[in-house]
N, C-alpha and C positions, 0 to 999 in steps of 0.2 A: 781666254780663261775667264771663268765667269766670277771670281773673286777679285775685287777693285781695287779693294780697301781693307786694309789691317791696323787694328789699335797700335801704339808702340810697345813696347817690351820683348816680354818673353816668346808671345807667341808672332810677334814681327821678328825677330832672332833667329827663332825656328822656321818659318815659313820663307824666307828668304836665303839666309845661309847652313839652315841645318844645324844651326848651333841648339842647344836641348838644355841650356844651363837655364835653370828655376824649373822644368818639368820633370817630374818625377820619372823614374827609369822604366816603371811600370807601367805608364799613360803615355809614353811617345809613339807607339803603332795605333794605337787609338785617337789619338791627336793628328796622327799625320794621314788617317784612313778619313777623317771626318772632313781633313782640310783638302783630301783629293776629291773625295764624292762629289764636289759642285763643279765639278771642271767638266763641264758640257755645256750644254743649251738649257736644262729645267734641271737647276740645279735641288729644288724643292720636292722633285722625283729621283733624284739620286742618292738625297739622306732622309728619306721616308725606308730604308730599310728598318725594320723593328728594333735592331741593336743600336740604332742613336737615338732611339725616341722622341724625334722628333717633335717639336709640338711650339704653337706660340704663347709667347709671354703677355701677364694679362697687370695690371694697373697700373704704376709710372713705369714700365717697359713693355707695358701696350705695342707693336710695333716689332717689337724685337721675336725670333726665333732661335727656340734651344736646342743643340743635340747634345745627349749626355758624351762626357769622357767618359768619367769614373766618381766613385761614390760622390761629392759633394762638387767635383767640376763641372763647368762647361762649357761648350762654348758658341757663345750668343751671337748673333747677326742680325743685321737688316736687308732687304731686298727690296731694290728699285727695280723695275723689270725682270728681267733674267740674270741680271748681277748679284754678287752680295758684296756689302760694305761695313765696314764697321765690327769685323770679326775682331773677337774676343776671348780671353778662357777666364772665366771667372766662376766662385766659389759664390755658389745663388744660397747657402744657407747661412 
């Protein structure tokens, strides 16, 4: 799987046992479509579809990569090779 690495909390809750407590009822198919899309080899070609928007983060999270959830979520990574580390779901406004 090409995801290493999850922050702790809500979206380590979710991505491990499916628990969805602190994610809205509204955002868990969209949360859990974004957290499958890198499960291959180019994982960077998987959520390049239009609907996550993919795109990178530019001054002190330089480095980082965002696909949207929903209106003000999202959720942030890093990539070392074909991996990703450090995912997160965070509200960038």
């Amino acid at each position: 799987m090409a995801i290493k690495g999850i922050r702790r909390g809500r979206l380590e809750r979710f991505f491990e046992r499916r628990d969805a407590r602190g994610i809205r009822p509204a955002d868990i198919g969209r949360v859990e479509d974004i957290l499958l899309a890198p499960d291959g080899p180019k994982p960077l070609q998987a959520l390049s579809a239009p609907a996550f928007r993919l795109h990178p983060l530019k001054g002190d999270r330089k480095g980082l990569w965002s696909a949207k959830d929903s209106g003000r979520l999202r959720i942030v990574f890093r990539l070392r090779g074909e991996d990703v580390y450090d995912v997160d779901l965070t509200d960038c406004h």
